[in-house]
C-alpha positions as CSV (number, residue, x, y, z in Angstrom):
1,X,17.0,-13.2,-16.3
2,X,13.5,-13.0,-18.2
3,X,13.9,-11.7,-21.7
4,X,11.5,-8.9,-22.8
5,X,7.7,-10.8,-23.8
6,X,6.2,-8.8,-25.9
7,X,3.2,-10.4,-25.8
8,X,1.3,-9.7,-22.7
9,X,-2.4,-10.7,-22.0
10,X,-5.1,-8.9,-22.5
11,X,-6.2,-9.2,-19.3
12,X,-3.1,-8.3,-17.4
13,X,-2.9,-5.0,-19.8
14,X,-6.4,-4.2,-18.1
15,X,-5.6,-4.5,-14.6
16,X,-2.8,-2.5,-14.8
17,X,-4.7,0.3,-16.8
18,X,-7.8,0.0,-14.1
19,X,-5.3,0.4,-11.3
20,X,-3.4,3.6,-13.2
21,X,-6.9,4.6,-13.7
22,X,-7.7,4.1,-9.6
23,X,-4.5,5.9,-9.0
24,X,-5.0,9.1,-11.0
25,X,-8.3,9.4,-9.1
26,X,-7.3,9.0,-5.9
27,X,-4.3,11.4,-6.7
28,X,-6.2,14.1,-8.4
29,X,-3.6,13.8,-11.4
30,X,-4.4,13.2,-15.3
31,X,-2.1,10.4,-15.7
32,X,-0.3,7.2,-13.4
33,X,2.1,4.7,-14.3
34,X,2.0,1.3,-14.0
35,X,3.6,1.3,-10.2
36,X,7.5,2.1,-9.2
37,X,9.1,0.2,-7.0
38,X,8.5,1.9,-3.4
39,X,7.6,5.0,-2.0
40,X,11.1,6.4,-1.7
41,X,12.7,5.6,-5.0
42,X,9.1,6.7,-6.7
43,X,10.5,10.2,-5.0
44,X,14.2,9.8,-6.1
45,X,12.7,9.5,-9.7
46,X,10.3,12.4,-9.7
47,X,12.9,14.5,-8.3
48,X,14.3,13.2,-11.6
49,X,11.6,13.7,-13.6
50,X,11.5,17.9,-12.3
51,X,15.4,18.2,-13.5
52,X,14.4,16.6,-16.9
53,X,11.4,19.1,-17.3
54,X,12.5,22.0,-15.9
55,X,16.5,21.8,-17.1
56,X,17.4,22.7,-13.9
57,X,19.4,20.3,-10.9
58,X,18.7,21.5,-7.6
59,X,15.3,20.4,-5.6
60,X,13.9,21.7,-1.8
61,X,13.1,18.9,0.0
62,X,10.9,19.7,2.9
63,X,12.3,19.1,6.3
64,X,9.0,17.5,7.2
65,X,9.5,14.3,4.8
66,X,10.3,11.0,5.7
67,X,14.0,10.3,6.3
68,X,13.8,7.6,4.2
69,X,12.9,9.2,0.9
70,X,14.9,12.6,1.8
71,X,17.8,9.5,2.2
72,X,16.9,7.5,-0.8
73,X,16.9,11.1,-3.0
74,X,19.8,12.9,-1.4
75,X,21.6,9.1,-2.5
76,X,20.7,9.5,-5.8
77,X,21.8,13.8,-6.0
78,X,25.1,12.4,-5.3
79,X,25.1,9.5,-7.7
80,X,23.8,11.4,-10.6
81,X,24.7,15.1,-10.1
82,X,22.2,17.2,-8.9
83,X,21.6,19.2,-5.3
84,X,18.7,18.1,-2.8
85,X,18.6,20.1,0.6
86,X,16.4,20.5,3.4
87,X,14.2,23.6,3.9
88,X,11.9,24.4,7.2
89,X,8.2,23.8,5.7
90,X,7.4,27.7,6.2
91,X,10.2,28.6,4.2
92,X,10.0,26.7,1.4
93,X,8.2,29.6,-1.0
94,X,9.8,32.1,-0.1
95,X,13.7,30.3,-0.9
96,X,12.4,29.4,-4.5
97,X,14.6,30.6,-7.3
98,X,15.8,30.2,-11.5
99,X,18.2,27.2,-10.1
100,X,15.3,25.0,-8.2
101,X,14.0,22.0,-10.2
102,X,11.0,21.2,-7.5
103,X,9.8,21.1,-4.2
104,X,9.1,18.3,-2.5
105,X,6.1,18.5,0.6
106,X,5.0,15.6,2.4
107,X,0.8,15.7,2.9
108,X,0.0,14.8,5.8
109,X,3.8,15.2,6.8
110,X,6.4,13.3,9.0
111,X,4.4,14.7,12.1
112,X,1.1,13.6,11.0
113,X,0.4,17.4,10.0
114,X,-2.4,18.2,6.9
115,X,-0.9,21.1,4.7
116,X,-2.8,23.0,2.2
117,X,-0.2,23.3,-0.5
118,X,-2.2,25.4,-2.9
119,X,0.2,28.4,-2.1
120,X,3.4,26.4,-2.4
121,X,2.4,25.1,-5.8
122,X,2.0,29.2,-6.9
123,X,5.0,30.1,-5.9
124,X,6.6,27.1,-7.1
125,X,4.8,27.5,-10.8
126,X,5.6,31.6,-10.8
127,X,9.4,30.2,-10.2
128,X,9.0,27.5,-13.5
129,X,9.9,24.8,-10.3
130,X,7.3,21.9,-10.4
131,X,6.1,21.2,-7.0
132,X,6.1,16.8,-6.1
133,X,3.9,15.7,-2.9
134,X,4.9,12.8,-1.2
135,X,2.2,10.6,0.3
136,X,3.3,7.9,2.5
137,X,-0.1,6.7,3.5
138,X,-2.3,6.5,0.3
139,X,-5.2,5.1,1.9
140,X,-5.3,8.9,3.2
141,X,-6.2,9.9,-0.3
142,X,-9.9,8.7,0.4
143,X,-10.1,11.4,2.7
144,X,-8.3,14.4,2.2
145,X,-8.0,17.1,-0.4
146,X,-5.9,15.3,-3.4
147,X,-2.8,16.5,-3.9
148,X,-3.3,17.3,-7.7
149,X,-6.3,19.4,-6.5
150,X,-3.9,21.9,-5.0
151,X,-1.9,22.2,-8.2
152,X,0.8,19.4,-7.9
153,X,2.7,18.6,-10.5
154,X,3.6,14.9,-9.9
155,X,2.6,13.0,-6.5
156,X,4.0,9.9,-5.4
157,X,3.0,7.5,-2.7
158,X,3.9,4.4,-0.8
159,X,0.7,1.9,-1.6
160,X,1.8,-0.9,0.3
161,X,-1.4,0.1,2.7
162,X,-4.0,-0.7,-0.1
163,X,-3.5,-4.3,0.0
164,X,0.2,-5.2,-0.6
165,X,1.1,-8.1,2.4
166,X,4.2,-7.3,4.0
167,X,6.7,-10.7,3.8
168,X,10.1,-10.6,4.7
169,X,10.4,-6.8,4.3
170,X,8.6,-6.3,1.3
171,X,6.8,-6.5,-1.4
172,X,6.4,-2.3,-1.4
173,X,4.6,-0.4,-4.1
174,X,5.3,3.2,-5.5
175,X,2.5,5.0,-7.0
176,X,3.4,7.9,-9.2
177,X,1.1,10.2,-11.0
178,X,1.8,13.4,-13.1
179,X,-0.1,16.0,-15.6
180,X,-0.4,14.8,-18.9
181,X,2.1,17.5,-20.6
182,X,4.5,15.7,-18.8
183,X,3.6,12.3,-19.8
184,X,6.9,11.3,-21.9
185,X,9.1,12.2,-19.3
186,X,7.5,10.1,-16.6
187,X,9.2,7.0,-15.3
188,X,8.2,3.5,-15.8
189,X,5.8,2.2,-18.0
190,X,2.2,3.2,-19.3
191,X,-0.8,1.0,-20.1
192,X,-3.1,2.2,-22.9
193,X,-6.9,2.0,-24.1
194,X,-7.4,1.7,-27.8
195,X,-9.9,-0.8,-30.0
196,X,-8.5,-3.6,-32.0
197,X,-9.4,-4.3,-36.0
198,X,-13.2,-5.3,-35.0
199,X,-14.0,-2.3,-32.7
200,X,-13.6,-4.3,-29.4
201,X,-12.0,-2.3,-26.3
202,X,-8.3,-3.5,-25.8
203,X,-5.1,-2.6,-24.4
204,X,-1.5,-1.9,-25.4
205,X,1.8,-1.4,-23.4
206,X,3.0,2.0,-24.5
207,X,5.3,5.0,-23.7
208,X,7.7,1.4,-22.5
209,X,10.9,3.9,-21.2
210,X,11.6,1.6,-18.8
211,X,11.5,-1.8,-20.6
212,X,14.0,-3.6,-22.0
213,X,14.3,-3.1,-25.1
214,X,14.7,0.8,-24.9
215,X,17.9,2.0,-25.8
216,X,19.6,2.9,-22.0
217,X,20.3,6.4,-24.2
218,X,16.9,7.1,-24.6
219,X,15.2,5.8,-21.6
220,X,13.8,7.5,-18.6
């Protein structure tokens, strides 16, 4: 056990706002934490994150996504109370009502298959339902349409691929990027930009929901 340290560097505070900075582009989103711990517990959370928003506790997971995070989600709809079933992809719109918290698409999907979701994220929005893409390749990102540019809400990602070396099973990263309206009720923690009492560029550890020393009533 490592008590809370307030004090981090400065220079640790940068690289984690350059990589939520990196993320955000190469996500199309406004906003990224400071990493999650994989891919499929990044999608557990912002099925989370959609009830929280939304007020609603059921979420359309697309038939089309990786076992392994429709597993790790459906585990945590039973552990903390809310529905997550499967849907066809080309039925997802249309099965949208007042009751569904999100939908979750995979881009590209289990099959390998690209998806414009532009129309999914419409009929998600005209339902108040926020719609979460799943990448589990981010180094895809570099090529194809972003996820945020086709009106996602929050996308999440596996970036193990960007540089992370796999030993004994792991270490895994979870990227996870939102709009900024939804900022506070984002998972994990957020690195900021501000200028000290000279005027000098420096960095704080803000919107902390996940750290320690939150209140387990008040975090996310």
């Amino acid at each position: 056990y490592t008590p809370y340290q307030p004090e981090v560097s400065q220079g640790t505070l940068q690289y984690l706002f350059e990589f939520q900075t990196q993320v955000a582009m190469l996500t199309g989103m406004e906003i990224a934490n400071a990493s999650m711990y994989d891919g499929p517990t990044a999608c557990a959370e912002a099925v989370m994150m959609a009830n929280r928003v939304t007020g609603r506790k059921r979420a359309m997971l697309s038939d089309t996504l990786h076992p392994h995070y429709a597993a790790v989600t459906e585990t945590m709809a039973r552990m903390t109370g809310f529905g997550a079933s499967a849907t066809p992809p080309e039925s997802l719109a249309e099965n949208i009502d007042d009751t569904v918290s999100c939908v979750v698409a995979q881009n590209p999907d289990m099959f390998g298959n690209l998806r414009d979701l532009a129309a999914l994220a419409e009929a998600c929005h005209a339902k108040g339902a926020l719609l979460v893409v799943v990448v589990t390749e981010a180094v895809s990102l570099g090529l194809v349409t972003p996820p945020g540019a086709m009106g996602a809400d929050i996308v999440v990602a596996e970036g193990q691929s960007l540089g992370n070396g796999l030993n004994f099973g792991g270490p895994y990263l979870g990227l996870f990027a939102t709009r900024e309206k939804f900022v506070r009720q984002m998972p994990g923690r957020v690195c900021g930009q501000t200028v000290d009492a000279d005027g000098k560029r420096g960095f704080v550890l803000t919107l902390s929901t996940r750290e320690q020393h939150i209140r387990r009533e008040k975090a996310t």
